[in-house]
ZABAKOL-648978 format. One record per residue (C-alpha): x, y, z; residue in one letter. Coordinates in steps of 0.1 Angstrom, whole numbers. Layout:
<sedrens>
<sedren><x>X</x><y>Y</y><z>Z</z><aa>A</aa></sedren>
...
</sedrens>
This chain:
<sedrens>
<sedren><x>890</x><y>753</y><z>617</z><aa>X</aa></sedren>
<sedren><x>854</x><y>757</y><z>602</z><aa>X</aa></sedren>
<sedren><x>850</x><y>780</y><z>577</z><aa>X</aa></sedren>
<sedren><x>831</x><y>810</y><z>587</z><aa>X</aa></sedren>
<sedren><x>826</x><y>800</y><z>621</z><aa>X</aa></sedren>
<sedren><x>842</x><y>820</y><z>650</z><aa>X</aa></sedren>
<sedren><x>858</x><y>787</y><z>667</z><aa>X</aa></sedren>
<sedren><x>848</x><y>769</y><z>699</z><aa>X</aa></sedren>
<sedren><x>858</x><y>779</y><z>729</z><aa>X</aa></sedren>
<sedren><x>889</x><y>776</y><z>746</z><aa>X</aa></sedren>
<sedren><x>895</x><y>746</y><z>769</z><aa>X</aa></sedren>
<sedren><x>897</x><y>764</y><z>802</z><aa>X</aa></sedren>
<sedren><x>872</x><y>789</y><z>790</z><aa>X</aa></sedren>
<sedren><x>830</x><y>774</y><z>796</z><aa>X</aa></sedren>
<sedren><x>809</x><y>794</y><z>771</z><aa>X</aa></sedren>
<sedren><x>774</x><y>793</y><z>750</z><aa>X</aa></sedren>
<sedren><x>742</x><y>808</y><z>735</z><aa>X</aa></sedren>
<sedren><x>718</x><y>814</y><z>761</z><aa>X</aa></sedren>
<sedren><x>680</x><y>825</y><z>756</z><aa>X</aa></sedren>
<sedren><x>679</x><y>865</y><z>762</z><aa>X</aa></sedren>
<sedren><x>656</x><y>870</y><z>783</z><aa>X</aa></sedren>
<sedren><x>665</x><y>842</y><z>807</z><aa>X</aa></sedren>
<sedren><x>702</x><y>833</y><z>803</z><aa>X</aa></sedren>
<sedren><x>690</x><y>801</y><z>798</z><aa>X</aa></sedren>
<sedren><x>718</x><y>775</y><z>781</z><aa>X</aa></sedren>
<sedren><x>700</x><y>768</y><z>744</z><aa>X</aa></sedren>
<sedren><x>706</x><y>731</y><z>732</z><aa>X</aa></sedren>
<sedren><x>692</x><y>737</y><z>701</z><aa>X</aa></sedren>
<sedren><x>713</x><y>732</y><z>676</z><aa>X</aa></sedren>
<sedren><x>715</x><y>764</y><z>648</z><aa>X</aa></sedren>
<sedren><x>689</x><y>786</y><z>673</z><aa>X</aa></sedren>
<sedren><x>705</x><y>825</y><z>675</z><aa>X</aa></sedren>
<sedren><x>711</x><y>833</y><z>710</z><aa>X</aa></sedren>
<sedren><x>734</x><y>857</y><z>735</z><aa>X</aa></sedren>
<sedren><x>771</x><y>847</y><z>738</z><aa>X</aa></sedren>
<sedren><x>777</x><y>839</y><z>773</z><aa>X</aa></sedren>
<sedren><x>811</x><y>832</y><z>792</z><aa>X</aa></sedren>
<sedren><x>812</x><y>823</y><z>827</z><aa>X</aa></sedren>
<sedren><x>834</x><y>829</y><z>856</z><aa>X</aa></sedren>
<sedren><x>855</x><y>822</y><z>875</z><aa>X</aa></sedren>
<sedren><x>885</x><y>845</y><z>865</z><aa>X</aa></sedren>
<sedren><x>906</x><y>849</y><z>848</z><aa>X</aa></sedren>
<sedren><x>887</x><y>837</y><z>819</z><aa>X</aa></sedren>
<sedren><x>871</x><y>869</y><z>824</z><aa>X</aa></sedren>
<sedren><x>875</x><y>905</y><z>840</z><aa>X</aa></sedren>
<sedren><x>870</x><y>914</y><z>875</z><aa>X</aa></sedren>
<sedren><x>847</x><y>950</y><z>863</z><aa>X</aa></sedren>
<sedren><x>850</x><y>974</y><z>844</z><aa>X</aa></sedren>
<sedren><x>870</x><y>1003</y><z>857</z><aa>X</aa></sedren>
<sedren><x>854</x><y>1027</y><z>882</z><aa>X</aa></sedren>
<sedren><x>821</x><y>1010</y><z>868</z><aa>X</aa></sedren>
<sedren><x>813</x><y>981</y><z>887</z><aa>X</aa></sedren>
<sedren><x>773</x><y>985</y><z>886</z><aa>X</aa></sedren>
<sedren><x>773</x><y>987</y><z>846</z><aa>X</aa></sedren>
<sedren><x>801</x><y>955</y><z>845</z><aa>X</aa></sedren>
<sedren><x>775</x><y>931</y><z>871</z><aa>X</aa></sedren>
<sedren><x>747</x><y>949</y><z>847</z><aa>X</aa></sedren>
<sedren><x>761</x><y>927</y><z>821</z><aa>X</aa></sedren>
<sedren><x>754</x><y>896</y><z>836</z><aa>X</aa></sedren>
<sedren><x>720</x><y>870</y><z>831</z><aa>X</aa></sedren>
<sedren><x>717</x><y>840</y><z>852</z><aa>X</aa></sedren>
<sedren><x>756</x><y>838</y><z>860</z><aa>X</aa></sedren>
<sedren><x>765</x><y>845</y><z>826</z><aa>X</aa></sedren>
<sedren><x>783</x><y>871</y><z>815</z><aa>X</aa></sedren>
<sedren><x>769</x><y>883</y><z>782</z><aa>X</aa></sedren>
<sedren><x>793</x><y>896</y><z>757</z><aa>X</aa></sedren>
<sedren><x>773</x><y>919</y><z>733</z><aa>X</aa></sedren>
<sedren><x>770</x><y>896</y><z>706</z><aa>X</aa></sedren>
<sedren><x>747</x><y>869</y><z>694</z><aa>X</aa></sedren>
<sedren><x>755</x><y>836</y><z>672</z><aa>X</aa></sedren>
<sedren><x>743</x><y>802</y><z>671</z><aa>X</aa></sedren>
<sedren><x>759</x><y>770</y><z>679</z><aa>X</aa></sedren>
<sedren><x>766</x><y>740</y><z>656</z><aa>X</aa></sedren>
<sedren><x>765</x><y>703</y><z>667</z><aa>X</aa></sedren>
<sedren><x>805</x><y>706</y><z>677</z><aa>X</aa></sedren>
<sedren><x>804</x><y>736</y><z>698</z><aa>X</aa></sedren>
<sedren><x>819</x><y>755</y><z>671</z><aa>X</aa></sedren>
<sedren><x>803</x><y>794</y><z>673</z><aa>X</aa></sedren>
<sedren><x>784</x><y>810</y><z>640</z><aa>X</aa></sedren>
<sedren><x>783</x><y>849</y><z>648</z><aa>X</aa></sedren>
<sedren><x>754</x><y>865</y><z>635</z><aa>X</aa></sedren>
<sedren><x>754</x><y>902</y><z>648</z><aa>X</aa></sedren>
<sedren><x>760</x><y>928</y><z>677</z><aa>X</aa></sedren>
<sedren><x>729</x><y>924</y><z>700</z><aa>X</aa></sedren>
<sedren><x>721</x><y>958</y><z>692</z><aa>X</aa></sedren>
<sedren><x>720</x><y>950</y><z>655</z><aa>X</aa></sedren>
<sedren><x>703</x><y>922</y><z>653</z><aa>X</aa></sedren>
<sedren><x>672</x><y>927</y><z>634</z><aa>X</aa></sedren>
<sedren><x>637</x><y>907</y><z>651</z><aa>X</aa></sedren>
<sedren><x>615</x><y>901</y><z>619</z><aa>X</aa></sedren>
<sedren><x>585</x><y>888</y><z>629</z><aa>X</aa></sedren>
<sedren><x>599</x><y>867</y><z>653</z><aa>X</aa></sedren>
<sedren><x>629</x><y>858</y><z>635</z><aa>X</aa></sedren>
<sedren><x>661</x><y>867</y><z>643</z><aa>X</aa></sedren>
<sedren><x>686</x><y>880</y><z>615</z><aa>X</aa></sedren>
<sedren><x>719</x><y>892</y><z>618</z><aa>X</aa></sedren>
<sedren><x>729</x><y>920</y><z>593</z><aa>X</aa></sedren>
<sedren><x>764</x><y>902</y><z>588</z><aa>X</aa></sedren>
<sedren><x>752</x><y>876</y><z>570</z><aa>X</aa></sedren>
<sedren><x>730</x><y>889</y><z>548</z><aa>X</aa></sedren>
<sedren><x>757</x><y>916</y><z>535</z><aa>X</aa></sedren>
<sedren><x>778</x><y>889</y><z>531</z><aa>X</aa></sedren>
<sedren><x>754</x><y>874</y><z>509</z><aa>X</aa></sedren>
<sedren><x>752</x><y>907</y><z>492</z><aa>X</aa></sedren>
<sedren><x>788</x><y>910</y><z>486</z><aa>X</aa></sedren>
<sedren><x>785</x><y>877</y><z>467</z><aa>X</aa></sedren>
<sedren><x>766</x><y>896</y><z>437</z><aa>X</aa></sedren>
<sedren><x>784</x><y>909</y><z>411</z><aa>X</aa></sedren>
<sedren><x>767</x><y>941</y><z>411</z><aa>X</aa></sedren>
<sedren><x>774</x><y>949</y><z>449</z><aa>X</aa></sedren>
<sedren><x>803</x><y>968</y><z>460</z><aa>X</aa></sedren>
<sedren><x>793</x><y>976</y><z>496</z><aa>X</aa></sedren>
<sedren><x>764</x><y>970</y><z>517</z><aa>X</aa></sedren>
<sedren><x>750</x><y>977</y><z>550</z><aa>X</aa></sedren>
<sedren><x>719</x><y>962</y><z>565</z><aa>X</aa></sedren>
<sedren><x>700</x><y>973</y><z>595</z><aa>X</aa></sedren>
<sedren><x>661</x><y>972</y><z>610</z><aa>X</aa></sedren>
<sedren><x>634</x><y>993</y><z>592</z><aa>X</aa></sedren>
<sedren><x>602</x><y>997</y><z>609</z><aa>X</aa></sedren>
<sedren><x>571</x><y>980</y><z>594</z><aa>X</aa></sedren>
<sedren><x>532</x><y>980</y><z>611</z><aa>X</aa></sedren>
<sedren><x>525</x><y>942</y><z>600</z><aa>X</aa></sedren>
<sedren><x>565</x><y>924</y><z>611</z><aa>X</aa></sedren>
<sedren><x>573</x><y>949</y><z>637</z><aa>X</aa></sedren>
<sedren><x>604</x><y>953</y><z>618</z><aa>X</aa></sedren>
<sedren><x>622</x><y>942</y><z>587</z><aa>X</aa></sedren>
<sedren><x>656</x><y>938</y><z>566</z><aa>X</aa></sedren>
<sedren><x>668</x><y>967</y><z>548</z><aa>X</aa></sedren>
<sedren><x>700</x><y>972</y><z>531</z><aa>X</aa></sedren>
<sedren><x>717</x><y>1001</y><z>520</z><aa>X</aa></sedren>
<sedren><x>737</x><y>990</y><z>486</z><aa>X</aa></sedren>
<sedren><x>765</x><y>1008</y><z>466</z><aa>X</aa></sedren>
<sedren><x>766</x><y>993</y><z>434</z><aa>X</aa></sedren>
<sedren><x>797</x><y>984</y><z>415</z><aa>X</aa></sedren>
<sedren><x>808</x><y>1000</y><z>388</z><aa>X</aa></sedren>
<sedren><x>793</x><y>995</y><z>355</z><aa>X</aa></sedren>
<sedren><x>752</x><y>982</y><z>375</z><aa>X</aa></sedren>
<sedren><x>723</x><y>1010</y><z>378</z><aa>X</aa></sedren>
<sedren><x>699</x><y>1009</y><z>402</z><aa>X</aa></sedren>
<sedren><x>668</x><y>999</y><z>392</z><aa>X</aa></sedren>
<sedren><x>636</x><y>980</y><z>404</z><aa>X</aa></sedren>
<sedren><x>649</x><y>949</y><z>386</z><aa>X</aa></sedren>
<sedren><x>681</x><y>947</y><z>405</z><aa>X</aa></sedren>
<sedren><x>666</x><y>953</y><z>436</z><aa>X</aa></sedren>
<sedren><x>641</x><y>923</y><z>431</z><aa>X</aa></sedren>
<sedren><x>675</x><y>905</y><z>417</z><aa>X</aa></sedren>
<sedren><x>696</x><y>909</y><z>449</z><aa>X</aa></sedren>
<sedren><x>664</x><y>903</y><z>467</z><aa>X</aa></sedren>
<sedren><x>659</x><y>865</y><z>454</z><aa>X</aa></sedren>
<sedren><x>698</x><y>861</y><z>454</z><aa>X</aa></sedren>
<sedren><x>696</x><y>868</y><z>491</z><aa>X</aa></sedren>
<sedren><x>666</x><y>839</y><z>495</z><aa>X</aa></sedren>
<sedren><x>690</x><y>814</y><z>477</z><aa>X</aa></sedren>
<sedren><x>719</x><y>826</y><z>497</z><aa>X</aa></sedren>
<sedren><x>705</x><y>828</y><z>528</z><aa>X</aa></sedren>
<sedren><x>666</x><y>811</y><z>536</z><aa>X</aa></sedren>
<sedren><x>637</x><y>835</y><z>523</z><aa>X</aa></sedren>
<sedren><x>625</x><y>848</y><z>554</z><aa>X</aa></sedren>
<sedren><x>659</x><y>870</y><z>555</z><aa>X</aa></sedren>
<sedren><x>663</x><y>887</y><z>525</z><aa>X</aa></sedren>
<sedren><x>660</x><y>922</y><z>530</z><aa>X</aa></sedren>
<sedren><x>623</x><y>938</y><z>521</z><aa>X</aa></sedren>
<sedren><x>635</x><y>967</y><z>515</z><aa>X</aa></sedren>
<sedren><x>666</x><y>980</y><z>494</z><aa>X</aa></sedren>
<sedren><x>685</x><y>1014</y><z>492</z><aa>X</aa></sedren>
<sedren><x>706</x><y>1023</y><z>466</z><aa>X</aa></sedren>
<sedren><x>731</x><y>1049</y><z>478</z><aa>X</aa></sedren>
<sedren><x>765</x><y>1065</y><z>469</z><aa>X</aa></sedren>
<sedren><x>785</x><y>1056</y><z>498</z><aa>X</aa></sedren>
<sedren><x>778</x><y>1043</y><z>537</z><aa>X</aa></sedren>
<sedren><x>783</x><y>1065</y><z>564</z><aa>X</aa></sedren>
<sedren><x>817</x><y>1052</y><z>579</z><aa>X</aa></sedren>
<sedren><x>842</x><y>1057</y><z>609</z><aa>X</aa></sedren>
<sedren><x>876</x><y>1076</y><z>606</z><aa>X</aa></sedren>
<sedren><x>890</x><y>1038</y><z>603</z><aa>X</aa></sedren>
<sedren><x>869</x><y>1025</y><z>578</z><aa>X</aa></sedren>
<sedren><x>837</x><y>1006</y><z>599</z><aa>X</aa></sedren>
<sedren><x>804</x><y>1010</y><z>584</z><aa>X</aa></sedren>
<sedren><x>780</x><y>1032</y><z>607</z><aa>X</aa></sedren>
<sedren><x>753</x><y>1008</y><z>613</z><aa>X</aa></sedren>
<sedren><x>739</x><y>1031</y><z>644</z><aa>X</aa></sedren>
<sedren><x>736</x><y>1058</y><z>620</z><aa>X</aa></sedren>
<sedren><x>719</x><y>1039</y><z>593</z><aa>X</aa></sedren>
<sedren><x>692</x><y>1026</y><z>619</z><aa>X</aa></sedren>
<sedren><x>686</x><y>1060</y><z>639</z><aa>X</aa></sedren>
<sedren><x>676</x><y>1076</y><z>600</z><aa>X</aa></sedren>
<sedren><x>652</x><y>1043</y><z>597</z><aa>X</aa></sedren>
<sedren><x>637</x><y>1048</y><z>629</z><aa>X</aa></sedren>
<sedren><x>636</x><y>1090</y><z>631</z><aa>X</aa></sedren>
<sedren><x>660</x><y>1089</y><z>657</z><aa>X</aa></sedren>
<sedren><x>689</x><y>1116</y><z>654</z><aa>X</aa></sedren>
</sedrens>
């Protein structure tokens, strides 16, 4: 077990990070790509029921591609960094929302967050979290800045979020899940 890291892959199971556009295998070690798993059953459903054309949809170069992206480490050991739908492209960089609420979280002043994409004419698109403070912090320009650099030191200082959001509470599921989609369709002017 590697803290953090989603495991390796079972022993009769072959999977990877492959390049999105291609489903191309990527041997670079810590470079975000598109978790792939490929057949033969039963390491993997037949289709999806009565939905056979969106279920072969899913596929890239014989790879079945799951919905999520990560990164691999020198062992094989999986490092998850987002939905492929919430994964934000930042100027070319790739930055999953996970990890820079977790980084959040780590500040004392941070009792929920929620990061998605914001759009932005010079990067195409940047990081913006939503924050709910903790009790006892006010928002203010200086604690924005503040979880800003503690994000860079966290993280690497091309992913802390540009923009930051102080609200009273994230819109949520009836179980609990944080409404990313909801976040992002308000950013982009999407209902």
């Amino acid at each position: 077990v590697k803290p953090g890291s989603m495991g390796r892959a079972f022993p009769a199971l072959t999977a990877t990070v492959v390049e999105p556009k291609t489903g191309t295998p990527i041997t670079e070690t810590g470079r975000v790509g598109l978790i792939a798993v490929k057949p033969p059953w039963p390491s993997l459903m037949r289709t999806y029921w009565n939905n056979t054309a969106t279920y072969y949809g899913k596929f890239l170069n014989g790879w079945y591609i799951c919905g999520d992206q990560a990164s691999l480490d020198a062992e094989g050991y999986f490092w998850f960094c987002g939905r492929d739908d919430d994964v934000i492209n930042t100027a070319g960089h790739l930055v999953g929302p996970f990890e820079i609420e977790s980084a959040l979280l780590e500040h004392p002043a941070v009792a929920e967050s929620a990061v998605v994409s914001s759009p932005d004419a010079q990067r195409g698109e940047v990081v913006k979290a939503f924050v709910v403070l903790a009790p006892g912090h006010e928002a203010s320009e200086a604690l924005a800045a503040e979880l800003q650099e503690h994000v860079k030191r966290v993280t690497a200082p091309y992913k802390y979020p540009r923009r930051i959001e102080f609200v009273d509470e994230l819109p949520k599921t009836v179980s609990g899940k944080i409404r990313r989609v909801e976040l992002r369709n308000r950013e982009w002017g999407r209902r």
